[in-house]
MDTraj code that builds the backbone (N, CA, C; nanometers):
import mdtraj as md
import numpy as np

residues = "UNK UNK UNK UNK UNK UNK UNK UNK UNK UNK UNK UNK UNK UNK UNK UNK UNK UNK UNK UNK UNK UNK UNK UNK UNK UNK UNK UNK UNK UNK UNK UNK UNK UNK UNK UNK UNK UNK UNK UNK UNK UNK UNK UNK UNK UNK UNK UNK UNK UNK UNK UNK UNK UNK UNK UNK UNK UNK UNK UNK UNK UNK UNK UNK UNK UNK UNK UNK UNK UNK UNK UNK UNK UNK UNK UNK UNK UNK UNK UNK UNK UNK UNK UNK UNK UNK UNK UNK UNK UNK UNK UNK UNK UNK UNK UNK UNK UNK UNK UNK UNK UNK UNK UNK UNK UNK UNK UNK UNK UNK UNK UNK UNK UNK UNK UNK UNK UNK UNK UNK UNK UNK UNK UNK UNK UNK UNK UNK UNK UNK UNK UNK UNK UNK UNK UNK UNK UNK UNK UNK UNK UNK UNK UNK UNK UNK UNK UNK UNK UNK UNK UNK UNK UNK UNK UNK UNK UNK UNK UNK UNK UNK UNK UNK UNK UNK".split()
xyz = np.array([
    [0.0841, -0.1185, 0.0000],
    [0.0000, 0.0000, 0.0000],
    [0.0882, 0.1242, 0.0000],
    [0.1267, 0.1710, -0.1027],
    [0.1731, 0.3310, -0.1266],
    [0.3238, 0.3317, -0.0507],
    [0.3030, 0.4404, -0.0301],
    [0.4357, 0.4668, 0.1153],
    [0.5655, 0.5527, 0.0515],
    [0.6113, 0.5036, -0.1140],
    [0.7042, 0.5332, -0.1588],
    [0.7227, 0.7493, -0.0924],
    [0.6159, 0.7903, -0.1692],
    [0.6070, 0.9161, -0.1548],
    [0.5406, 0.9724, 0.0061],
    [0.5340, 0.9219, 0.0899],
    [0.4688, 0.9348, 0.2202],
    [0.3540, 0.9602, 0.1826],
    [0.3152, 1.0019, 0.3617],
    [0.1324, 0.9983, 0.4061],
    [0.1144, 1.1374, 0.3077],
    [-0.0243, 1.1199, 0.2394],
    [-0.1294, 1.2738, 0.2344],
    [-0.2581, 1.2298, 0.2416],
    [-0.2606, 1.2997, 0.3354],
    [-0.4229, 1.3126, 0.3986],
    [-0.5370, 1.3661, 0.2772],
    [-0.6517, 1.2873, 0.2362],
    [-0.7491, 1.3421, 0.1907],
    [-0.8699, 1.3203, 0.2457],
    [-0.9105, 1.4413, 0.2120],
    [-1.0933, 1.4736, 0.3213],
    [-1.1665, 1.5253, 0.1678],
    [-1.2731, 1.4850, 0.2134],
    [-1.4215, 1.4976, 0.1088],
    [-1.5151, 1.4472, 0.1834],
    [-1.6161, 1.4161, 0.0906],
    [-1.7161, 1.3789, 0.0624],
    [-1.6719, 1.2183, 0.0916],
    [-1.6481, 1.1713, -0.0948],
    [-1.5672, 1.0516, -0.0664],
    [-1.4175, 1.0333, -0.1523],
    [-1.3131, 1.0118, -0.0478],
    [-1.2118, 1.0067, -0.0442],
    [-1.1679, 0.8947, -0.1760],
    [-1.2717, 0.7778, -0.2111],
    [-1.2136, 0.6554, -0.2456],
    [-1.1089, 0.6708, -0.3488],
    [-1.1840, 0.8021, -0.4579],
    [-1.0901, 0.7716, -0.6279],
    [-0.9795, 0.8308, -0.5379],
    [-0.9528, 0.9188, -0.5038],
    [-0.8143, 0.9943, -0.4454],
    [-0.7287, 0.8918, -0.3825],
    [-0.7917, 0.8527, -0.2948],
    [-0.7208, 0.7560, -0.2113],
    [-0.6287, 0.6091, -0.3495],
    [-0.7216, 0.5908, -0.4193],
    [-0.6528, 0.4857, -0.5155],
    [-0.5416, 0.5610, -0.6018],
    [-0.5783, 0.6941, -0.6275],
    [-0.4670, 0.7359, -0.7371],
    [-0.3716, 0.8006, -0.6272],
    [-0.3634, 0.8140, -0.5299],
    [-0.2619, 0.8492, -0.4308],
    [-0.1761, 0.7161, -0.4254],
    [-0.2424, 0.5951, -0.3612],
    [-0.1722, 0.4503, -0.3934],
    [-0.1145, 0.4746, -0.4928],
    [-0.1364, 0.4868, -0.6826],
    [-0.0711, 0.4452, -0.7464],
    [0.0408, 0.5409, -0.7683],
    [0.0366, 0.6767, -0.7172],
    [0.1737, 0.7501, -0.7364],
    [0.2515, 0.7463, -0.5916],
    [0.2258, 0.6210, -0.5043],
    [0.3359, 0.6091, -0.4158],
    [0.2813, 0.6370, -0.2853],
    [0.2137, 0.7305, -0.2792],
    [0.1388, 0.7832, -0.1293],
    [0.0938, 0.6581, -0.0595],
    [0.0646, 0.7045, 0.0477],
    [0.0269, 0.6213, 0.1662],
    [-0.1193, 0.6985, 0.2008],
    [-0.2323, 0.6925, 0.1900],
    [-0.3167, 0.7860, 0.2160],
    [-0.4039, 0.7161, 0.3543],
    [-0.4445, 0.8844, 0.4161],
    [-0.4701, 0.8836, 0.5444],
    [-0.5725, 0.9934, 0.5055],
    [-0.7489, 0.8822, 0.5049],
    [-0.8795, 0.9350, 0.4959],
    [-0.9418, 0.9883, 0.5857],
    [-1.0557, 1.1475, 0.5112],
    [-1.1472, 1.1408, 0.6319],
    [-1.2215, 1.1692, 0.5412],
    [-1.3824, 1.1376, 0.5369],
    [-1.4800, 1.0954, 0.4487],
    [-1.6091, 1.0993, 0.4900],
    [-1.7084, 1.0912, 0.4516],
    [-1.8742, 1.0399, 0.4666],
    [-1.9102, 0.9339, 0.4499],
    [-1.8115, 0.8348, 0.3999],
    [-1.8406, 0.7574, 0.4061],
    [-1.7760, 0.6066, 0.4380],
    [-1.6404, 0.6252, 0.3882],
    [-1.5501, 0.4793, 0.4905],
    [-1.5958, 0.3923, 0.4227],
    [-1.6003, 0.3543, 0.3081],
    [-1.6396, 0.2458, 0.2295],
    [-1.5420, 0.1257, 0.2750],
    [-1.5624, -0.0047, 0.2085],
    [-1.4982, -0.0888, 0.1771],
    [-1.3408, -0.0959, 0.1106],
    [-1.3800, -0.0094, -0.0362],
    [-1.2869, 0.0310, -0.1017],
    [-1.1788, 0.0914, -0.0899],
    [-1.1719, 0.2379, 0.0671],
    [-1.1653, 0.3115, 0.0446],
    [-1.0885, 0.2026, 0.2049],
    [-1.1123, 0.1946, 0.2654],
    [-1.0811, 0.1166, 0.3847],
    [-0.9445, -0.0298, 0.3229],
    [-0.9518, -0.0579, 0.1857],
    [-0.8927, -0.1673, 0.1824],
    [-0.7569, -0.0645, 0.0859],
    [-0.7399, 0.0849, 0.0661],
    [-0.6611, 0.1238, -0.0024],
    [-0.6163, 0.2220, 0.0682],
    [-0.6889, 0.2740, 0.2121],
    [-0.5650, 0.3790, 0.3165],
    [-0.5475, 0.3058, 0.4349],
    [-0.4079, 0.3908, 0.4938],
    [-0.3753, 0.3546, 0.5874],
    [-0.4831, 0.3814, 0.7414],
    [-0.5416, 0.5000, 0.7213],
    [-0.6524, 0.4999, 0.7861],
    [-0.7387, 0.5869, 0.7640],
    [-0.8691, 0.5469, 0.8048],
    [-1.0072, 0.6254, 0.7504],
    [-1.0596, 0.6508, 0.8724],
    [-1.0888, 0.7969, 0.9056],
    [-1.2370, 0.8373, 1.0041],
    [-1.3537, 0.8821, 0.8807],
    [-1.4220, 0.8939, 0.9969],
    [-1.5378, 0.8672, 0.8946],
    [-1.6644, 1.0153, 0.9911],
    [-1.7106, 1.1229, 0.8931],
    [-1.7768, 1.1787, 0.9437],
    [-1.9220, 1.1318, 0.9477],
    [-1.9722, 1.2106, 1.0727],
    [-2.1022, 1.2213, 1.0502],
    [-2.1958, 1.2680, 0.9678],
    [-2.2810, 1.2387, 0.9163],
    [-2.3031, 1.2912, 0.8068],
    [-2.3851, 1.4598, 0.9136],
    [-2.4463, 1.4372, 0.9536],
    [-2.5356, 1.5691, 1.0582],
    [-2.4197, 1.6669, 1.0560],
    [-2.2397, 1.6410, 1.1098],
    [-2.1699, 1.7169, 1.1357],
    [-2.0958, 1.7756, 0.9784],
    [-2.1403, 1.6932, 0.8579],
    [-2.0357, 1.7186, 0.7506],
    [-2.0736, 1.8655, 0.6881],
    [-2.0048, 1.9561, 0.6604],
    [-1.8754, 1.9136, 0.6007],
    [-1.7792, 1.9405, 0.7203],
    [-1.8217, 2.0660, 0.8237],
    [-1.7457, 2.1506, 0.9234],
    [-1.6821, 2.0068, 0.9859],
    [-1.7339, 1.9465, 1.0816],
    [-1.6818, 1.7850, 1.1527],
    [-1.5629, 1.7331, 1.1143],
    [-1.5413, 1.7851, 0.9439],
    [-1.4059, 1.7336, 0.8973],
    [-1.2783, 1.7538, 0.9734],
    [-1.2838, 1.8856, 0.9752],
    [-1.1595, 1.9614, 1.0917],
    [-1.1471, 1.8858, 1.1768],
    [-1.2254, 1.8859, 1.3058],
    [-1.1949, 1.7863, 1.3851],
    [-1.1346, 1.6357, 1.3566],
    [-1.1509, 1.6007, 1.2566],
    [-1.1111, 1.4468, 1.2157],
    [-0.9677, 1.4470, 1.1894],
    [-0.9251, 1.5166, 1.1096],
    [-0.8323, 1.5696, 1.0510],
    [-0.6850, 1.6189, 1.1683],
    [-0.7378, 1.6526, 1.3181],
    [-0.6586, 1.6455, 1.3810],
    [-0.5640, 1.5010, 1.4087],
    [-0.6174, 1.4067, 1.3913],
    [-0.5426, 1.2629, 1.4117],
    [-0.4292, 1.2634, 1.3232],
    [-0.4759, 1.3440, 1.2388],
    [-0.3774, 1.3226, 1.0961],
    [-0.2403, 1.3465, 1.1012],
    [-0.1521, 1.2300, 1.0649],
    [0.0154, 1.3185, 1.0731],
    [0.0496, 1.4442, 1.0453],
    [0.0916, 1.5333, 1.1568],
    [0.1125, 1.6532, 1.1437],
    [0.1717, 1.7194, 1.0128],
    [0.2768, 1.6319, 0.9494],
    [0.3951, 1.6748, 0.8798],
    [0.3199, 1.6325, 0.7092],
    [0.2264, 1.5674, 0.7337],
    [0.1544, 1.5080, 0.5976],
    [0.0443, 1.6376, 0.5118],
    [0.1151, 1.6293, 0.4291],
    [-0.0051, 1.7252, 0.2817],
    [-0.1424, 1.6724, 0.3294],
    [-0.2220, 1.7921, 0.2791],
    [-0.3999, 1.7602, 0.2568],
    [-0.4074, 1.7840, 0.1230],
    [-0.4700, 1.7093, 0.0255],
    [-0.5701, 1.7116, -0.0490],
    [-0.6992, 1.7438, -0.0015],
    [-0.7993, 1.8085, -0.0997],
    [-0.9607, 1.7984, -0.0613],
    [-1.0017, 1.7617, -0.1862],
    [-1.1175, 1.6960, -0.1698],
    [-1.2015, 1.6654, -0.2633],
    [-1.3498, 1.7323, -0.2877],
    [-1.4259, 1.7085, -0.3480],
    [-1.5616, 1.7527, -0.3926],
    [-1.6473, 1.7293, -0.2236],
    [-1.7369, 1.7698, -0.2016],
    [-1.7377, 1.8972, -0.2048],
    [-1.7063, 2.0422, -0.1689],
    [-1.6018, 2.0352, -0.0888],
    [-1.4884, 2.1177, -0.0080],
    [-1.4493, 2.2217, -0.1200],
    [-1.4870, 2.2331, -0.2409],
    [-1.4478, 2.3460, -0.3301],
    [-1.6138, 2.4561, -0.2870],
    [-1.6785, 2.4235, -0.2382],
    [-1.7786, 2.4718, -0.2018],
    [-1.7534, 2.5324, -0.0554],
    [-1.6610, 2.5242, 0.0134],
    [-1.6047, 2.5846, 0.1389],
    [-1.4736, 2.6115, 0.1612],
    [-1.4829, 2.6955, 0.0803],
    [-1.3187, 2.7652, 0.1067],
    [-1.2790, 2.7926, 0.2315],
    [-1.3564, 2.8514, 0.3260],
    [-1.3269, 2.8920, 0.4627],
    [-1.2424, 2.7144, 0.5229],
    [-1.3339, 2.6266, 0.4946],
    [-1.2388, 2.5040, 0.5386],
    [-1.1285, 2.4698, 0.4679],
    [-1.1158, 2.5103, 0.3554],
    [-1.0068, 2.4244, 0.2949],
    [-0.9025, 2.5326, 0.3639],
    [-0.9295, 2.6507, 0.3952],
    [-0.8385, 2.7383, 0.4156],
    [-0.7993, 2.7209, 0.5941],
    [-0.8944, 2.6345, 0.6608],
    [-0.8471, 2.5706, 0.7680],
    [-0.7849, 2.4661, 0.8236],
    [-0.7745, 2.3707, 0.7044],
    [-0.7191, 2.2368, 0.6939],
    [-0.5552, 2.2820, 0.6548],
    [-0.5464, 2.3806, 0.5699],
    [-0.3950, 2.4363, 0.5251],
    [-0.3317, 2.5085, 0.6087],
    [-0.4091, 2.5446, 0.7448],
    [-0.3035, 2.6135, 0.8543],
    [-0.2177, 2.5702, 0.9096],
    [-0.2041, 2.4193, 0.9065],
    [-0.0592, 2.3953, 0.9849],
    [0.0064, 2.3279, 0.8913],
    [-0.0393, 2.2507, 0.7596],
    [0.0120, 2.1472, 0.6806],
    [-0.0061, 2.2248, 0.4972],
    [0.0618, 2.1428, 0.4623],
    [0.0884, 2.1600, 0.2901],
    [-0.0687, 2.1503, 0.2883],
    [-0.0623, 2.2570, 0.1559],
    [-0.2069, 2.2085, 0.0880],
    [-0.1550, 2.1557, -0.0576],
    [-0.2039, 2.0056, -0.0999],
    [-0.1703, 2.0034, -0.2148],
    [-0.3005, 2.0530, -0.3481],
    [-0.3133, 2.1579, -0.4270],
    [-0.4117, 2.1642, -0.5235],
    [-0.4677, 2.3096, -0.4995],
    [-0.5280, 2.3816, -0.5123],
    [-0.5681, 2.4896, -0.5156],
    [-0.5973, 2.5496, -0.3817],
    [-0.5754, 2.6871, -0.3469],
    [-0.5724, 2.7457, -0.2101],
    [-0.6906, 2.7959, -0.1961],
    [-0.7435, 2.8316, -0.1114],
    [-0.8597, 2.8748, -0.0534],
    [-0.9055, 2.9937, -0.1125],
    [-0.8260, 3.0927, -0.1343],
    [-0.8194, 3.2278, -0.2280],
    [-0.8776, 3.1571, -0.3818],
    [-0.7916, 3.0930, -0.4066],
    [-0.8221, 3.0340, -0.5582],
    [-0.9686, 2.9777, -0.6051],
    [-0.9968, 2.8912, -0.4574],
    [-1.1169, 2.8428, -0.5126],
    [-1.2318, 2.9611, -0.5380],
    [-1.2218, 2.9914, -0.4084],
    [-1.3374, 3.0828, -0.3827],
    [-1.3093, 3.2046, -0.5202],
    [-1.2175, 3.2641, -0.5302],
    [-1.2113, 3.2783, -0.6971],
    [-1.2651, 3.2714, -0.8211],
    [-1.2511, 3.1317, -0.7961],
    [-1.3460, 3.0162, -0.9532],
    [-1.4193, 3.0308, -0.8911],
    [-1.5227, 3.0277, -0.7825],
    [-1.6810, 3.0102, -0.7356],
    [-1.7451, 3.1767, -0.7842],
    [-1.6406, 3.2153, -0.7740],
    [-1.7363, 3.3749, -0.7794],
    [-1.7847, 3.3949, -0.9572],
    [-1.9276, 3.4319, -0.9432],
    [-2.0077, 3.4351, -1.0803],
    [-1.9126, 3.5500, -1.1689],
    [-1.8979, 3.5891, -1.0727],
    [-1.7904, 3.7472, -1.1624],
    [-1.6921, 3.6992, -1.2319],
    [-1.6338, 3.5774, -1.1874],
    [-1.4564, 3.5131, -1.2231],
    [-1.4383, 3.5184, -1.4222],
    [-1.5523, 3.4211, -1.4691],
    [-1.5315, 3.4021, -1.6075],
    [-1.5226, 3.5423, -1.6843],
    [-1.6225, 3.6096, -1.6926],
    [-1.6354, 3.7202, -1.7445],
    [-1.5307, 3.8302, -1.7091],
    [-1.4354, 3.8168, -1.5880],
    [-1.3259, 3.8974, -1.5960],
    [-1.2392, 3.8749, -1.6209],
    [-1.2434, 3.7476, -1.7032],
    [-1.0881, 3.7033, -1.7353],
    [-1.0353, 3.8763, -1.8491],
    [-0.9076, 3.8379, -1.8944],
    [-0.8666, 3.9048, -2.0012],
    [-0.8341, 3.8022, -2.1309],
    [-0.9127, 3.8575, -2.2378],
    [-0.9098, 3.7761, -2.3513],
    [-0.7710, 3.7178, -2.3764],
    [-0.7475, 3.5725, -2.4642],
    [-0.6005, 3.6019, -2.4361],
    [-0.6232, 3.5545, -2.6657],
    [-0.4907, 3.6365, -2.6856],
    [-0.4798, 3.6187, -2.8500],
    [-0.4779, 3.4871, -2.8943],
    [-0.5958, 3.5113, -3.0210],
    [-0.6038, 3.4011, -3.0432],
    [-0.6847, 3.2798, -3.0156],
    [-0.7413, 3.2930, -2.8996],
    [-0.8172, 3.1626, -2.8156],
    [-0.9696, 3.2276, -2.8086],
    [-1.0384, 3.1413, -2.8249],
    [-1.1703, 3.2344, -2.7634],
    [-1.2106, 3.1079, -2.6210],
    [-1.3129, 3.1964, -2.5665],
    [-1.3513, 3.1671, -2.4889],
    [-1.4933, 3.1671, -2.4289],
    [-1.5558, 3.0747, -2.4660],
    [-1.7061, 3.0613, -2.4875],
    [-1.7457, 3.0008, -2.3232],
    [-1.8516, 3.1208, -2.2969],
    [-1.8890, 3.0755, -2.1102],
    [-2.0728, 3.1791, -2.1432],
    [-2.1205, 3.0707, -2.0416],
    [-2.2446, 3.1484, -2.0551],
    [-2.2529, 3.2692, -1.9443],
    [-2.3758, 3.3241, -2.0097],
    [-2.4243, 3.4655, -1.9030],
    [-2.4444, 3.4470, -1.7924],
    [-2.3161, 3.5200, -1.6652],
    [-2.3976, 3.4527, -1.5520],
    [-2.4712, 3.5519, -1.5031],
    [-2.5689, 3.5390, -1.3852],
    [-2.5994, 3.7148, -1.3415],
    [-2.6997, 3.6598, -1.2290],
    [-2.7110, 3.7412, -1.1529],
    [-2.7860, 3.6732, -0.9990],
    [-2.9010, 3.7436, -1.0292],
    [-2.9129, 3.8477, -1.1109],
    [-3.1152, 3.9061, -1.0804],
    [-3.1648, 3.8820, -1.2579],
    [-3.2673, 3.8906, -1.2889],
    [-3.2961, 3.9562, -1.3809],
    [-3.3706, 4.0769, -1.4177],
    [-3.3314, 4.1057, -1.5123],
    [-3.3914, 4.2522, -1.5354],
    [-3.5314, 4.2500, -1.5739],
    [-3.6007, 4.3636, -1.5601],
    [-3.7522, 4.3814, -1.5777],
    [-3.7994, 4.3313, -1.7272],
    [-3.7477, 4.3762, -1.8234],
    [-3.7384, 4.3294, -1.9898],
    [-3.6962, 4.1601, -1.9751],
    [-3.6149, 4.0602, -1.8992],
    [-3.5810, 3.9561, -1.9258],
    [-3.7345, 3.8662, -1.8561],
    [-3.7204, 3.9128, -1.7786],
    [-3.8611, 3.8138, -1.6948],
    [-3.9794, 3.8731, -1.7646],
    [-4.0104, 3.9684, -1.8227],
    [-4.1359, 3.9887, -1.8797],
    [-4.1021, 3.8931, -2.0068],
    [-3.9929, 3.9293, -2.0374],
    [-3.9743, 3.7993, -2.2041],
    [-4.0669, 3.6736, -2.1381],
    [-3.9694, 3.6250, -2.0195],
    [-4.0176, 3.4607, -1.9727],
    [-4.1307, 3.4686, -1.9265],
    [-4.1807, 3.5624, -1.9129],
    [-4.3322, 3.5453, -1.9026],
    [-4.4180, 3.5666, -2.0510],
    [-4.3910, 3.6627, -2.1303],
    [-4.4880, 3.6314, -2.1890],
    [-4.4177, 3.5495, -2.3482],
    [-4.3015, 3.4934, -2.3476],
    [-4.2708, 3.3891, -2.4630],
    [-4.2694, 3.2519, -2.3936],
    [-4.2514, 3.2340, -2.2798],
    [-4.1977, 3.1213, -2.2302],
    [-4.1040, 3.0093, -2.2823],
    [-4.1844, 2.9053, -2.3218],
    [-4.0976, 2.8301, -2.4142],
    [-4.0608, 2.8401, -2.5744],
    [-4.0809, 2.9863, -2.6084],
    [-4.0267, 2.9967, -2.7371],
    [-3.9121, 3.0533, -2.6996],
    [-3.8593, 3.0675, -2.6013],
    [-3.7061, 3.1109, -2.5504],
    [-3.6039, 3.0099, -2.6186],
    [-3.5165, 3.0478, -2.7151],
    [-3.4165, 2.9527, -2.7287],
    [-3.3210, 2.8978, -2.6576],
    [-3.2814, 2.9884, -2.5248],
    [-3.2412, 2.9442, -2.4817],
    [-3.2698, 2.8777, -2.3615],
    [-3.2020, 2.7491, -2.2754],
    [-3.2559, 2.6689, -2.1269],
    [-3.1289, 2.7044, -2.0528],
    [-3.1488, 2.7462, -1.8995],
    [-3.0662, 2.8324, -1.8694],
    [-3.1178, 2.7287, -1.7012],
    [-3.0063, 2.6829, -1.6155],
    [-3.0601, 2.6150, -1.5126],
    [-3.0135, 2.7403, -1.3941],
    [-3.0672, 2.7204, -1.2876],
    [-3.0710, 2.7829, -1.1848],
    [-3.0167, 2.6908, -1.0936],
    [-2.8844, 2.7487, -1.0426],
    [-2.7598, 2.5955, -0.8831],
    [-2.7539, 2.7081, -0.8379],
    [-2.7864, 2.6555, -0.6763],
    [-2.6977, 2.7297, -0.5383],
    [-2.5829, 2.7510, -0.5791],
    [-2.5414, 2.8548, -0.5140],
    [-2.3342, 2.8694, -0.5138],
    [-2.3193, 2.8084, -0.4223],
    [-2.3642, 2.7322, -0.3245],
    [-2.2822, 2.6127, -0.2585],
    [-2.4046, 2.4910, -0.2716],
    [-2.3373, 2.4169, -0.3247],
    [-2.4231, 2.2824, -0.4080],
    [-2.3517, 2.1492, -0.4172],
    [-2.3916, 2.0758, -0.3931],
    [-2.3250, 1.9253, -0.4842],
    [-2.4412, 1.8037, -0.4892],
    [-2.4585, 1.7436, -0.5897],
    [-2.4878, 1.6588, -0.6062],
    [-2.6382, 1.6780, -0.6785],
    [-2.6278, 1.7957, -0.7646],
    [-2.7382, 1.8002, -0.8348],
    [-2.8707, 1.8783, -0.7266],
    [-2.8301, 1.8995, -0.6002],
    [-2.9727, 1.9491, -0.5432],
    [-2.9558, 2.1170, -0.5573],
    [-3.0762, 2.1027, -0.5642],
    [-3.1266, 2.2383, -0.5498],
    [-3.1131, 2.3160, -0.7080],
    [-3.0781, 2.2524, -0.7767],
    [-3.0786, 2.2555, -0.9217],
    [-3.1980, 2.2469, -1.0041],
    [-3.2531, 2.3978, -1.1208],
    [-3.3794, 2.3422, -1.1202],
    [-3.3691, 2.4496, -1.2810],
    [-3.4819, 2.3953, -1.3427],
    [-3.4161, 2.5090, -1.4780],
    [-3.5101, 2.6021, -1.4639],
    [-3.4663, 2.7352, -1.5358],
    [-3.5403, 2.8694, -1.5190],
    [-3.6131, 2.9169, -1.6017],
])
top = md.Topology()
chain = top.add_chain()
for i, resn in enumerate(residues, 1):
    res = top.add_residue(resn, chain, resSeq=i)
    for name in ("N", "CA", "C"):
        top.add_atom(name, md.element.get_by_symbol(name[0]), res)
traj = md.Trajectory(xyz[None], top)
């Protein structure tokens, strides 16, 4: 089981794919999860396992067992809480994007401020949190002759809830 490259700790949701592709580049992985599968139990060195009532915050606490000196990974859905990922990286490596970064990519503003770059385009839809008086009178009085289908997600979401089209 791993070891070549030492322990890194990964926390999510569920740890399992991480935990296997950590095995195959050498790691030794040391889980904390929702769930503690089988899989996921027969490929780290050790798994806690949250509550689901306490997840995602509960993670922290788990995460104290963890070898001090060992990297964190996070997984899905922890890109949805930057404030934690940015608490899991206070004493240890973060391996993968920083807390600044994510929360970054989460913000509706991010795409649309990129700067064009030569040459490339860059095709992203309209994002925008209200609509205007002219757009909702459209959807009211064309409805489905709208060409376009446009879905409506929480900014903190996973797993398809709360997802609904507009």
């Amino acid at each position: 089981m791993g070891g070549v490259a030492g322990t890194l700790v990964i926390v999510g949701e569920s740890a399992r794919a991480a935990a296997r592709s950590a095995v195959e580049a050498g790691y030794t992985p040391w889980c904390v999860d929702l769930r503690g599968d089988r899989d996921l139990r027969a490929a780290a060195a050790a798994v806690r396992t949250c509550p689901a009532d306490a997840f995602p915050a509960g993670l922290l606490k788990l995460i104290e067992d963890a070898p001090r000196n060992a990297p964190v990974l996070v997984t899905a859905p922890l890109e949805n809480h930057p404030e934690l990922v940015r608490a899991m990286a206070f004493n240890r490596p973060l391996l993968g994007n920083s807390a600044e970064s994510i929360a970054a990519a989460r913000s509706p503003a991010a795409i649309p401020s990129l700067k064009p770059v030569p040459g490339k385009l860059i095709r992203y839809p309209r994002t925008g949190n209200r609509l205007s008086l002219t757009r909702r009178l459209g959807q009211v009085l064309f409805g489905g002759f709208v060409r376009s289908k446009y879905l409506l997600k929480p900014r903190r979401s996973a797993h398809g809830t709360g997802i609904a089209w507009w």
